[in-house]
N, C-alpha and C positions, 0 to 999 in steps of 0.2 A: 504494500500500500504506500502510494508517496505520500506525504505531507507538506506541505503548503511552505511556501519558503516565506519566515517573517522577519522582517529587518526593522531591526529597532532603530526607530528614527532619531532618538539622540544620539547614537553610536554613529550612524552617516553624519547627524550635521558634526558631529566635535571632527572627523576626520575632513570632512570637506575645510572646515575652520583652519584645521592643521594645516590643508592643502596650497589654501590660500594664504598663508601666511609665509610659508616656506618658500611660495614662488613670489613672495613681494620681497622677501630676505636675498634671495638669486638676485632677481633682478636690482633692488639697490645696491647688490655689491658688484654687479655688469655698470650699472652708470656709475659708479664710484671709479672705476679700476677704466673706464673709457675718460671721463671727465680727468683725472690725477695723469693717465698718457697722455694727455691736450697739455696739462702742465698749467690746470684751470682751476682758481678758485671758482666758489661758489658763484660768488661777485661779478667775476669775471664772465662766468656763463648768461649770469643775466644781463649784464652790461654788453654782450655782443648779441644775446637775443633781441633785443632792442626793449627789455621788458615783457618779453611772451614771457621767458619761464622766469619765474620769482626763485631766488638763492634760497629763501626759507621754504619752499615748497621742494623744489631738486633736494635737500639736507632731507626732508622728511619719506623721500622716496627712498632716498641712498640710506636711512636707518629702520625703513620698514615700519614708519608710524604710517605710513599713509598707503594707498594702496591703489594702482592704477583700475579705472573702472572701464 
């Protein structure tokens, strides 16, 4: 006899949570390790975007507070 396959819904969302968390950690230390081989501050990133990306917003990407949507 099969039974029913059940997945407990807080065990997917905590892993998906994990998921997304671990590829906001990847990818801030991808823009960190591209932005530091430019030989760019923060500063510097936003002062040649002309303003598009804000230095406090790139720092929150690159420490994984913040999370590309």
């Amino acid at each position: 006899m099969n039974l029913p396959f059940v997945v407990n819904q807080r065990k997917v969302g905590f892993f998906m949570e994990e998921i997304k968390k671990q590829a906001a950690q990847e990818l801030g230390a991808r823009l960190r390790i591209i932005r530091k081989s430019q030989k760019m501050s923060l500063q510097e990133v936003e002062k040649r975007s002309h303003g598009h990306w804000k230095a406090v917003v790139i720092g929150s990407y690159e420490r994984a507070d913040r999370a590309l949507s």
